[in-house]
mmCIF file of the protein (N, C-alpha, C, O) and its ligand, coordinates in Angstrom:
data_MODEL
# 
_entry.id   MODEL 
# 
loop_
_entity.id 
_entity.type 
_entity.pdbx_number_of_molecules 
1 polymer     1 
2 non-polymer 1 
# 
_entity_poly.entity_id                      1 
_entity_poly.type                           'polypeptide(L)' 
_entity_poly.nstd_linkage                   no 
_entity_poly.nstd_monomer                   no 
_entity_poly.pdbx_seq_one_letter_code       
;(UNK)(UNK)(UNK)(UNK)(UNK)(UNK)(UNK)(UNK)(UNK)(UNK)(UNK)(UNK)(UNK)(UNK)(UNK)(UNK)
(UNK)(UNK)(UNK)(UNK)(UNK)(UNK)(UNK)(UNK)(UNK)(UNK)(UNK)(UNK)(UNK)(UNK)(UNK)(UNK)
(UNK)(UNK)(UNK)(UNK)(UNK)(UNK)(UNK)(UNK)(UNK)(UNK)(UNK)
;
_entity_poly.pdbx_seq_one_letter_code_can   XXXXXXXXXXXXXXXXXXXXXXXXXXXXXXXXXXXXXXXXXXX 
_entity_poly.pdbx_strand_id                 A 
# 
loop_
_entity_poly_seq.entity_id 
_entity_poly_seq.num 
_entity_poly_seq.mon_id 
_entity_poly_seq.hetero 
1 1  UNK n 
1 2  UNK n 
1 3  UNK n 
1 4  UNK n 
1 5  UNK n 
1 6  UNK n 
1 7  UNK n 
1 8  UNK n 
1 9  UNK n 
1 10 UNK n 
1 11 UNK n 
1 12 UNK n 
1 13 UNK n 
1 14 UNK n 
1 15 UNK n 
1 16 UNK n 
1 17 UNK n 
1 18 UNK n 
1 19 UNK n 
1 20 UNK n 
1 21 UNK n 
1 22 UNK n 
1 23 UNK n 
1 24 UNK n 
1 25 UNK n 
1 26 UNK n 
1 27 UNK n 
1 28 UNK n 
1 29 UNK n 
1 30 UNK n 
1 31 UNK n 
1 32 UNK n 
1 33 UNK n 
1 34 UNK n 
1 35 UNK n 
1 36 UNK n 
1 37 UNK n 
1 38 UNK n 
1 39 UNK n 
1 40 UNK n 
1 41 UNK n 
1 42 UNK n 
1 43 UNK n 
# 
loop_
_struct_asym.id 
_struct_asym.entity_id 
A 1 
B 2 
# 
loop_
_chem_comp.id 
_chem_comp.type 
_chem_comp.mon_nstd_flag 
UNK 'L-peptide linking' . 
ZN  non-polymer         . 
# 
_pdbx_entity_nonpoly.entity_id   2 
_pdbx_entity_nonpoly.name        ? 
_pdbx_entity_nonpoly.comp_id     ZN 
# 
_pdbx_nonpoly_scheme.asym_id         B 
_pdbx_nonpoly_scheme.entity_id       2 
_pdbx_nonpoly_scheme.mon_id          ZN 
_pdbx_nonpoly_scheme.ndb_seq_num     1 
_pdbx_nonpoly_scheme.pdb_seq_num     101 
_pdbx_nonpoly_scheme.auth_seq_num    101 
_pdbx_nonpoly_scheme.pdb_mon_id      ZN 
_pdbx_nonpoly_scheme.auth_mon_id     ZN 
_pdbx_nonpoly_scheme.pdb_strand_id   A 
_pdbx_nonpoly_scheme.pdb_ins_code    . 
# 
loop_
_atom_site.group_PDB 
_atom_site.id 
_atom_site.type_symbol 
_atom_site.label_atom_id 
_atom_site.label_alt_id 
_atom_site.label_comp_id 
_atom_site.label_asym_id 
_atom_site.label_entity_id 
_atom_site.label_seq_id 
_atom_site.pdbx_PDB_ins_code 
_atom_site.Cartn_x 
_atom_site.Cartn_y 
_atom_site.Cartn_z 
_atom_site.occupancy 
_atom_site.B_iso_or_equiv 
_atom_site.pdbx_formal_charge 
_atom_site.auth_seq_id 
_atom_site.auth_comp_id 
_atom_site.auth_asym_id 
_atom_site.auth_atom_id 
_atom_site.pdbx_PDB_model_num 
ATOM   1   N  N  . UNK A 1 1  ? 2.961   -14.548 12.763  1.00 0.00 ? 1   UNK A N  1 
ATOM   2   C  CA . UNK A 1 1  ? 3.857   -14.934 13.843  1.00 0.00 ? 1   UNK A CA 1 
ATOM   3   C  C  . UNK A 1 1  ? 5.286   -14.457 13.541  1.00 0.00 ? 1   UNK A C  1 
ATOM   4   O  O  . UNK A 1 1  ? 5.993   -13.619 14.100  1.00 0.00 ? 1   UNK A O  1 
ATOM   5   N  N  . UNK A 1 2  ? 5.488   -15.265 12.466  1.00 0.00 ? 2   UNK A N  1 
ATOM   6   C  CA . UNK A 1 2  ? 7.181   -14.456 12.100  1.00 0.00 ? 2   UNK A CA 1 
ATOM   7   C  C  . UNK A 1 2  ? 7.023   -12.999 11.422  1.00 0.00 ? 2   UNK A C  1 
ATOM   8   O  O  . UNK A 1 2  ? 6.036   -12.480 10.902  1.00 0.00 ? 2   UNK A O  1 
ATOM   9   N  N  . UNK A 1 3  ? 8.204   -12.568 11.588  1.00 0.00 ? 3   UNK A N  1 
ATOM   10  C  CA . UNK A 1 3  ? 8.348   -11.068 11.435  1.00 0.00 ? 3   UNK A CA 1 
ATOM   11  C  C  . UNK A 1 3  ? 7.991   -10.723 9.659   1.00 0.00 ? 3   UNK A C  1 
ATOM   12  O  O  . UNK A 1 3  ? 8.649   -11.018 8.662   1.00 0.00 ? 3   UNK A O  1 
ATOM   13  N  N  . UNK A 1 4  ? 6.694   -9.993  9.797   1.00 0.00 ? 4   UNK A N  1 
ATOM   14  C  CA . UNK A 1 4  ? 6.260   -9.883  8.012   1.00 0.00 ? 4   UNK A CA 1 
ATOM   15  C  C  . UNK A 1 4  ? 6.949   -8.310  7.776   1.00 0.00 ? 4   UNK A C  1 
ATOM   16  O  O  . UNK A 1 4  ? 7.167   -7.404  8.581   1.00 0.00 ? 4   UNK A O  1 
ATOM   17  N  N  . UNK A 1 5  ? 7.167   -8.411  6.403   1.00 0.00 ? 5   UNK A N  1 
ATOM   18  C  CA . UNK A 1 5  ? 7.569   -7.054  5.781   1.00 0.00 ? 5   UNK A CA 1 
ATOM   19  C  C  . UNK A 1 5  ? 6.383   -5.942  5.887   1.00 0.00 ? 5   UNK A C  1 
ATOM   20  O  O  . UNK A 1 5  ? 5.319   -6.145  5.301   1.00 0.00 ? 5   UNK A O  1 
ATOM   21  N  N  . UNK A 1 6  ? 6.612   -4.680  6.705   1.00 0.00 ? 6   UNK A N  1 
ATOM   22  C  CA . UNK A 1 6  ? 4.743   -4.042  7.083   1.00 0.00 ? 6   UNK A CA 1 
ATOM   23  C  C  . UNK A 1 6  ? 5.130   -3.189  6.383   1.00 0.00 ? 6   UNK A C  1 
ATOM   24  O  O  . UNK A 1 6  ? 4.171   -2.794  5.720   1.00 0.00 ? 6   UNK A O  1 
ATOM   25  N  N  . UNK A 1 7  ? 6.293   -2.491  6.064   1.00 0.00 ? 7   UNK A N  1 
ATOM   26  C  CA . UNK A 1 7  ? 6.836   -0.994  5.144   1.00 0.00 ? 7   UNK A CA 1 
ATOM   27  C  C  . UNK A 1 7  ? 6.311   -1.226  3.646   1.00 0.00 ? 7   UNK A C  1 
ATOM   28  O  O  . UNK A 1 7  ? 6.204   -2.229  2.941   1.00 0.00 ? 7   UNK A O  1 
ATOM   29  N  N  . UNK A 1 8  ? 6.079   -0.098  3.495   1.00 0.00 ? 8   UNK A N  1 
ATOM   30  C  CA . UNK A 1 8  ? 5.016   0.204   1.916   1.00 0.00 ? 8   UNK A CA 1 
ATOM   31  C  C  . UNK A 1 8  ? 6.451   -0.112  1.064   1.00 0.00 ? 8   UNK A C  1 
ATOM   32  O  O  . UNK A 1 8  ? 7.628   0.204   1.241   1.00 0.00 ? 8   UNK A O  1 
ATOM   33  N  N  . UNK A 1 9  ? 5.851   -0.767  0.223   1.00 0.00 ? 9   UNK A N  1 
ATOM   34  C  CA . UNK A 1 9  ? 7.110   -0.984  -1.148  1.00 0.00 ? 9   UNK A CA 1 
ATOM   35  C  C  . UNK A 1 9  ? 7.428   0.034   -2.113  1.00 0.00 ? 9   UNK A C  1 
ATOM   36  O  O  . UNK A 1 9  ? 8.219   -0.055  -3.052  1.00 0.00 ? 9   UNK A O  1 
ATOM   37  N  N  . UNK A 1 10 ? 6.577   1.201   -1.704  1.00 0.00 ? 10  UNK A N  1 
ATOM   38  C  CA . UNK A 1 10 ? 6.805   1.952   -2.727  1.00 0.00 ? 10  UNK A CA 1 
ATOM   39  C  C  . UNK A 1 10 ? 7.926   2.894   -1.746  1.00 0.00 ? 10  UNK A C  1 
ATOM   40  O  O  . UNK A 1 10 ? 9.118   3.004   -2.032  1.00 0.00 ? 10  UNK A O  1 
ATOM   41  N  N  . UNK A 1 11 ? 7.349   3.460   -0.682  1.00 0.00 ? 11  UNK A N  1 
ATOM   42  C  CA . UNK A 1 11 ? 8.284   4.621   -0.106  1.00 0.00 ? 11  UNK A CA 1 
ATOM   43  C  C  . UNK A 1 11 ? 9.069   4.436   1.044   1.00 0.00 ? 11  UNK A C  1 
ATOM   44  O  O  . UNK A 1 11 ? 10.023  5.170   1.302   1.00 0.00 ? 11  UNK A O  1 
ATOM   45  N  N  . UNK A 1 12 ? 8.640   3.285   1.906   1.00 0.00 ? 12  UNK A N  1 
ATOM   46  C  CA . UNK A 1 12 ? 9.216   2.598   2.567   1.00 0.00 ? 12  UNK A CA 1 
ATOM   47  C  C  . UNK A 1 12 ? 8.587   2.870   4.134   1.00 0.00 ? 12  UNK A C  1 
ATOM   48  O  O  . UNK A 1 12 ? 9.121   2.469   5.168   1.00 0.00 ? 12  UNK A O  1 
ATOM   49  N  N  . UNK A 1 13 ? 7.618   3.466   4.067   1.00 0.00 ? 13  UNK A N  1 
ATOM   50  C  CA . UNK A 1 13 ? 7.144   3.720   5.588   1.00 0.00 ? 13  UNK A CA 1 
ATOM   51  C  C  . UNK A 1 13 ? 6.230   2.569   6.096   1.00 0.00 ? 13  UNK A C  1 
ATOM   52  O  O  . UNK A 1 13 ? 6.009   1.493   5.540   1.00 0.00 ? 13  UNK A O  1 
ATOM   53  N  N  . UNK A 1 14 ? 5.684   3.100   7.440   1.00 0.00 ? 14  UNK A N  1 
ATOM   54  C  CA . UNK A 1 14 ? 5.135   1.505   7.973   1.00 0.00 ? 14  UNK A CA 1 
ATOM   55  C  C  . UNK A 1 14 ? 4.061   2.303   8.465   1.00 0.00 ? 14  UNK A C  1 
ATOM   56  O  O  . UNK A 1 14 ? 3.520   1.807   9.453   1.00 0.00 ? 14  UNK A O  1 
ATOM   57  N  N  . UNK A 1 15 ? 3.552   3.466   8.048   1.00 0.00 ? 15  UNK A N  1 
ATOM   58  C  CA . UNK A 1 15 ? 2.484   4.493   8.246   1.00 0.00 ? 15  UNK A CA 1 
ATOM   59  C  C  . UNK A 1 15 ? 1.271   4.446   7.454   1.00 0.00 ? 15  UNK A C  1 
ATOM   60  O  O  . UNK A 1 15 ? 1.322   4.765   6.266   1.00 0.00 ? 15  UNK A O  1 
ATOM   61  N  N  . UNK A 1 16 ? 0.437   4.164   7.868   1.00 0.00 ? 16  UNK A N  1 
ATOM   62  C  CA . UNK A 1 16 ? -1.195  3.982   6.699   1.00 0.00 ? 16  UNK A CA 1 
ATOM   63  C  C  . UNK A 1 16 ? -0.820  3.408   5.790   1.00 0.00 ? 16  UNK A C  1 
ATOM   64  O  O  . UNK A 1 16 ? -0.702  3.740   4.611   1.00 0.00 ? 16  UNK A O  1 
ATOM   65  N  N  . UNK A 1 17 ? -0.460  1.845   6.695   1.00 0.00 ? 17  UNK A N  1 
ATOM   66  C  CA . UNK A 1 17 ? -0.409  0.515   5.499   1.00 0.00 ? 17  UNK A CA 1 
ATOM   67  C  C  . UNK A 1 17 ? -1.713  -0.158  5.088   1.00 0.00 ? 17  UNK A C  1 
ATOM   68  O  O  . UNK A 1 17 ? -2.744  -0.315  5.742   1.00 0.00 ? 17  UNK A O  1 
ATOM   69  N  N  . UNK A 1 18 ? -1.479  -0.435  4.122   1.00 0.00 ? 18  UNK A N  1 
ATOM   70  C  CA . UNK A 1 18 ? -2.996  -0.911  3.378   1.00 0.00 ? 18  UNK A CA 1 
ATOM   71  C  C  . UNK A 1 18 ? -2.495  -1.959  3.317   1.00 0.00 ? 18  UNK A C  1 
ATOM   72  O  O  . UNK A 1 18 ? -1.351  -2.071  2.877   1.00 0.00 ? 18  UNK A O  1 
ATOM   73  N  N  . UNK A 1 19 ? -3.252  -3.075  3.765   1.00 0.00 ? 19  UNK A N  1 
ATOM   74  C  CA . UNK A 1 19 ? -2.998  -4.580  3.401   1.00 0.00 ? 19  UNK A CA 1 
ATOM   75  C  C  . UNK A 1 19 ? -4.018  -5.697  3.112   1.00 0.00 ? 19  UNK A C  1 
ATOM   76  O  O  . UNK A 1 19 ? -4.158  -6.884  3.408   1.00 0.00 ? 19  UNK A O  1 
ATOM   77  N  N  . UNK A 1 20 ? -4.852  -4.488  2.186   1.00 0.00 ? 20  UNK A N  1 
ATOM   78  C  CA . UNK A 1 20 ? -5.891  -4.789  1.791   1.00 0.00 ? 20  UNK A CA 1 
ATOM   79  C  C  . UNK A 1 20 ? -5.636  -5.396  0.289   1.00 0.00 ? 20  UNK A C  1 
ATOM   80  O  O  . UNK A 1 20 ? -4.509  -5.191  -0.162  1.00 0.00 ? 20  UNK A O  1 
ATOM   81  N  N  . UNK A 1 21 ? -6.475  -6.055  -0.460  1.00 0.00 ? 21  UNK A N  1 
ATOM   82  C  CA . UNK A 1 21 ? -6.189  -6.888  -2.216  1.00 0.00 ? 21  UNK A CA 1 
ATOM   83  C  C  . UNK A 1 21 ? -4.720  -7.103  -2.333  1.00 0.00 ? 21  UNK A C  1 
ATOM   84  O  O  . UNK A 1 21 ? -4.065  -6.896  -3.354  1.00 0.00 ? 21  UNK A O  1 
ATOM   85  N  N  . UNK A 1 22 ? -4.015  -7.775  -0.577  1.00 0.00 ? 22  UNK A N  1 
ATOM   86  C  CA . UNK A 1 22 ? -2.667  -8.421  -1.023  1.00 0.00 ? 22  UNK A CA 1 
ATOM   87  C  C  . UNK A 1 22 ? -1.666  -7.465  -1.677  1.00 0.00 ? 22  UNK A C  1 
ATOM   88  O  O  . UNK A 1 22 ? -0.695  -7.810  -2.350  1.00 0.00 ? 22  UNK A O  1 
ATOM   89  N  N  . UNK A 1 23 ? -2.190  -5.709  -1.263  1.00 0.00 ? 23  UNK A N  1 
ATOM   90  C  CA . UNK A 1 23 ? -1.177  -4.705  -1.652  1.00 0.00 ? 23  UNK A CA 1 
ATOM   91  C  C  . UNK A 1 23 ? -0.073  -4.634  -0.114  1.00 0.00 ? 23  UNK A C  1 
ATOM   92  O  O  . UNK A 1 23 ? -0.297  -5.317  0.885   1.00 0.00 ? 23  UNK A O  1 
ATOM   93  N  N  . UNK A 1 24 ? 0.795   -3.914  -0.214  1.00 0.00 ? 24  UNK A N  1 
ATOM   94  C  CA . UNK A 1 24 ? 2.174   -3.722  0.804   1.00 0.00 ? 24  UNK A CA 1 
ATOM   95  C  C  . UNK A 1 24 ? 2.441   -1.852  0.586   1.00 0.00 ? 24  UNK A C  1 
ATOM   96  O  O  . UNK A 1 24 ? 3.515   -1.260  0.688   1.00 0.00 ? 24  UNK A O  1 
ATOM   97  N  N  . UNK A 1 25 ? 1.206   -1.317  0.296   1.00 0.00 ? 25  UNK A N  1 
ATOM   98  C  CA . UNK A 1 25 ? 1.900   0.118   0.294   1.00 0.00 ? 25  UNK A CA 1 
ATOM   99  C  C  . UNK A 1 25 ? 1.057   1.162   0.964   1.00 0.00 ? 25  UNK A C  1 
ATOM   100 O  O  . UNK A 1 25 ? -0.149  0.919   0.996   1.00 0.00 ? 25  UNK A O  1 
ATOM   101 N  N  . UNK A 1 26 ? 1.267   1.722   1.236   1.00 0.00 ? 26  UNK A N  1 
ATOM   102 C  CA . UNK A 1 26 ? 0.813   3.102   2.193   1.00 0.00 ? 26  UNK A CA 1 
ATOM   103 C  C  . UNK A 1 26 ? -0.698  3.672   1.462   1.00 0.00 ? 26  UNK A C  1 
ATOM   104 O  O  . UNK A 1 26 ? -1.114  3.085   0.463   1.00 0.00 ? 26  UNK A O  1 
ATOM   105 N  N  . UNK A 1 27 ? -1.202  4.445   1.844   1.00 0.00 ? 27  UNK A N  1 
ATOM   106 C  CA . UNK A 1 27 ? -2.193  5.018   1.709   1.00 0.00 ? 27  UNK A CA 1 
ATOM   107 C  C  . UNK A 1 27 ? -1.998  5.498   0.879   1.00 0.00 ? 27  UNK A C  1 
ATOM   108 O  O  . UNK A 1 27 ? -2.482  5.151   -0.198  1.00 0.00 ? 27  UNK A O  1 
ATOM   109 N  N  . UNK A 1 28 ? -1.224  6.480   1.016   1.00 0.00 ? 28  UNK A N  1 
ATOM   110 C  CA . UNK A 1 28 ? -0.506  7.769   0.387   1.00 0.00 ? 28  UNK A CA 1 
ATOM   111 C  C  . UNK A 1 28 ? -0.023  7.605   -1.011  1.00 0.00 ? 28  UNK A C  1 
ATOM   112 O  O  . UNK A 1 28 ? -0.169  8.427   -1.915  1.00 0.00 ? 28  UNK A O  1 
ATOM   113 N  N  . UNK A 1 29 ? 0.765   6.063   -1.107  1.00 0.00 ? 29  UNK A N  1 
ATOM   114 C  CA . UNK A 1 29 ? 1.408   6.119   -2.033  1.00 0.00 ? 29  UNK A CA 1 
ATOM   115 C  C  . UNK A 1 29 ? 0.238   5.179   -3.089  1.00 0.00 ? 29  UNK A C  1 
ATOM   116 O  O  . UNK A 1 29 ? 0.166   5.213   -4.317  1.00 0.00 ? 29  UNK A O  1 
ATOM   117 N  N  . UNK A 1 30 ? -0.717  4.258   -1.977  1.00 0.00 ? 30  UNK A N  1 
ATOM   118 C  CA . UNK A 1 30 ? -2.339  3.972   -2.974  1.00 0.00 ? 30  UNK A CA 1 
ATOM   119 C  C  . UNK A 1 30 ? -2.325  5.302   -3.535  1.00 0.00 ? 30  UNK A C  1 
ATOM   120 O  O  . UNK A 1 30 ? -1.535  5.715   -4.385  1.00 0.00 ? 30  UNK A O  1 
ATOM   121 N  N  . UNK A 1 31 ? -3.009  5.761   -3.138  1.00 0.00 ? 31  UNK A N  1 
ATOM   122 C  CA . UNK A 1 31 ? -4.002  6.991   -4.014  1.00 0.00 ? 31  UNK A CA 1 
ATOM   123 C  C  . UNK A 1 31 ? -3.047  7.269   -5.595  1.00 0.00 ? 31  UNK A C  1 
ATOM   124 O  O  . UNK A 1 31 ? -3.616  7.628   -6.626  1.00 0.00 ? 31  UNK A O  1 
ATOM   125 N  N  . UNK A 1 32 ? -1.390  6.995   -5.500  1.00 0.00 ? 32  UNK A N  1 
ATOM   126 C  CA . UNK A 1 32 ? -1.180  7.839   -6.365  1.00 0.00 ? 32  UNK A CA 1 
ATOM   127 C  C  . UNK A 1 32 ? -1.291  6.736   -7.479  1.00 0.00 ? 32  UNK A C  1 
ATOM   128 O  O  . UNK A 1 32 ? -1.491  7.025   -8.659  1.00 0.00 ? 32  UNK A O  1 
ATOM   129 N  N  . UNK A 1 33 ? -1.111  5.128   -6.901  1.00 0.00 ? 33  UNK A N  1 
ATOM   130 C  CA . UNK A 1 33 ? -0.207  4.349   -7.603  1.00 0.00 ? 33  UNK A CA 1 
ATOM   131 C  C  . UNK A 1 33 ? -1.418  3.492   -8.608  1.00 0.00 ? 33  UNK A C  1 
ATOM   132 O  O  . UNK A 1 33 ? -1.290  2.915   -9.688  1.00 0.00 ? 33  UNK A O  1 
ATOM   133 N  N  . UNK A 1 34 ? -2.949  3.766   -7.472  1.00 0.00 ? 34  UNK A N  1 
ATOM   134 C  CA . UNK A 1 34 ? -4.254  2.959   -7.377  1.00 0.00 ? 34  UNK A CA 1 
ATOM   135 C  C  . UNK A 1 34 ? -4.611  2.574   -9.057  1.00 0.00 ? 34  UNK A C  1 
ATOM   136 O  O  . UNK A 1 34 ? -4.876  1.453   -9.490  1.00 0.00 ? 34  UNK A O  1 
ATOM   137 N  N  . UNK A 1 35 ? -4.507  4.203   -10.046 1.00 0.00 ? 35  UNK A N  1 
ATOM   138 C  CA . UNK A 1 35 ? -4.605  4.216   -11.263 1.00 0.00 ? 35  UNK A CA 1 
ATOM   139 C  C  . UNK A 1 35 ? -3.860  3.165   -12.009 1.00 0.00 ? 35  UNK A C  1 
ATOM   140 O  O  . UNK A 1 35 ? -4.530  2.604   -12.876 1.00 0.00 ? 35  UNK A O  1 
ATOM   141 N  N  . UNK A 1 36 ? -2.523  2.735   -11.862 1.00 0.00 ? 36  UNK A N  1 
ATOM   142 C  CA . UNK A 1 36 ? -1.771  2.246   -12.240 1.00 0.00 ? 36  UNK A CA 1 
ATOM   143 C  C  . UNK A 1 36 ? -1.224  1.051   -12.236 1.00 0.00 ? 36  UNK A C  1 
ATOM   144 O  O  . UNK A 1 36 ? -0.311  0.549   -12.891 1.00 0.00 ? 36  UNK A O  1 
ATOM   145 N  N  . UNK A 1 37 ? -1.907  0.674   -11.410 1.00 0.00 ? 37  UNK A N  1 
ATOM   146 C  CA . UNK A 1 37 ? -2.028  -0.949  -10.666 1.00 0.00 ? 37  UNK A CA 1 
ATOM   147 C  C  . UNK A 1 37 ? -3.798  -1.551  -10.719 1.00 0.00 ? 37  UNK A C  1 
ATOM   148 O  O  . UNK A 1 37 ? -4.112  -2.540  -10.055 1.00 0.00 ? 37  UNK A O  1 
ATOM   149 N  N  . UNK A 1 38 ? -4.584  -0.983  -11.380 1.00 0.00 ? 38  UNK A N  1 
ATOM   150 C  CA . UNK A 1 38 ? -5.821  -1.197  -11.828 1.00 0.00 ? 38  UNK A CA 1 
ATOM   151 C  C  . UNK A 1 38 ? -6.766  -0.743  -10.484 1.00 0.00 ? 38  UNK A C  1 
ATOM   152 O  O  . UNK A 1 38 ? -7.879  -1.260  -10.588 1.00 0.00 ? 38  UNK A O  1 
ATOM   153 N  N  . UNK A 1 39 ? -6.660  -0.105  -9.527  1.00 0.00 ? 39  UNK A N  1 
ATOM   154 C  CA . UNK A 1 39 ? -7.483  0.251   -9.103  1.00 0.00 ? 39  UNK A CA 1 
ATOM   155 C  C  . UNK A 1 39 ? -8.432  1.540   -9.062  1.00 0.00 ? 39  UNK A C  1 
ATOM   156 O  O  . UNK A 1 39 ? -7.660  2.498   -9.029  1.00 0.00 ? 39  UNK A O  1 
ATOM   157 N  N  . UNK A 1 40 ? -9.206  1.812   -9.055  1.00 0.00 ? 40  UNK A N  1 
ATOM   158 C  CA . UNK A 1 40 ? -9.751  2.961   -9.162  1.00 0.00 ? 40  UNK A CA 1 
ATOM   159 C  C  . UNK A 1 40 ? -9.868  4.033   -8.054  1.00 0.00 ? 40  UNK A C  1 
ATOM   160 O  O  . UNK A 1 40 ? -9.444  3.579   -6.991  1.00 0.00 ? 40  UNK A O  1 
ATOM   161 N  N  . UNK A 1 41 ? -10.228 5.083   -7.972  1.00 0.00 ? 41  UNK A N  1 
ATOM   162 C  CA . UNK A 1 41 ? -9.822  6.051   -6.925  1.00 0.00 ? 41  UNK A CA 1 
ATOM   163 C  C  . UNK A 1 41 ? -10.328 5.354   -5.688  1.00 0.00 ? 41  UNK A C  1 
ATOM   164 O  O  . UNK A 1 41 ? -11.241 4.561   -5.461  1.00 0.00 ? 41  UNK A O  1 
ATOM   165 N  N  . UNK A 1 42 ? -9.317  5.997   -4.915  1.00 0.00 ? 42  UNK A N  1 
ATOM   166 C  CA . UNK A 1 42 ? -10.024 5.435   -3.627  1.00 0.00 ? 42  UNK A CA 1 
ATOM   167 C  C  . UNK A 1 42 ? -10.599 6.194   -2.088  1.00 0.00 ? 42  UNK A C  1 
ATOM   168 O  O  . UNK A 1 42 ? -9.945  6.879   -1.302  1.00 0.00 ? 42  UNK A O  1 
ATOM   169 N  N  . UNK A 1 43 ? -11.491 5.939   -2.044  1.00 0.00 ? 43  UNK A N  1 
ATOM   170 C  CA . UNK A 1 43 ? -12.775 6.592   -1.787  1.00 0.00 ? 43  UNK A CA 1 
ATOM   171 C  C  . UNK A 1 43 ? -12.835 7.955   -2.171  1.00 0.00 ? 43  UNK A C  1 
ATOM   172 O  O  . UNK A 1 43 ? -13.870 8.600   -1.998  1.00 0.00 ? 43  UNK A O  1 
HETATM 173 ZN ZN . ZN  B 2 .  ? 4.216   4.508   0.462   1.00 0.00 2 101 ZN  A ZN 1 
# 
């Protein structure tokens, strides 16, 4: 209802947001970050 933060935390866009496992970042910036934040490649 109230206005949520939708921009990726890493690069700041609001473009292929993932708001999936309670992440806030883009697709784009998943794939790079996924390793590094314990996830594994994605798809
Ligand atoms: Zn991003």
């Amino acid at each position: 209802m109230s206005s949520r933060s939708l921009k990726c935390k890493v690069c700041g866009t609001n473009r292929g947001m993932i708001h999936r496992y309670g992440l806030h970042i883009c697709r784009r910036c998943f794939r790079e970050h996924a390793p590094s934040i314990g996830f594994k490649k994605y798809s």
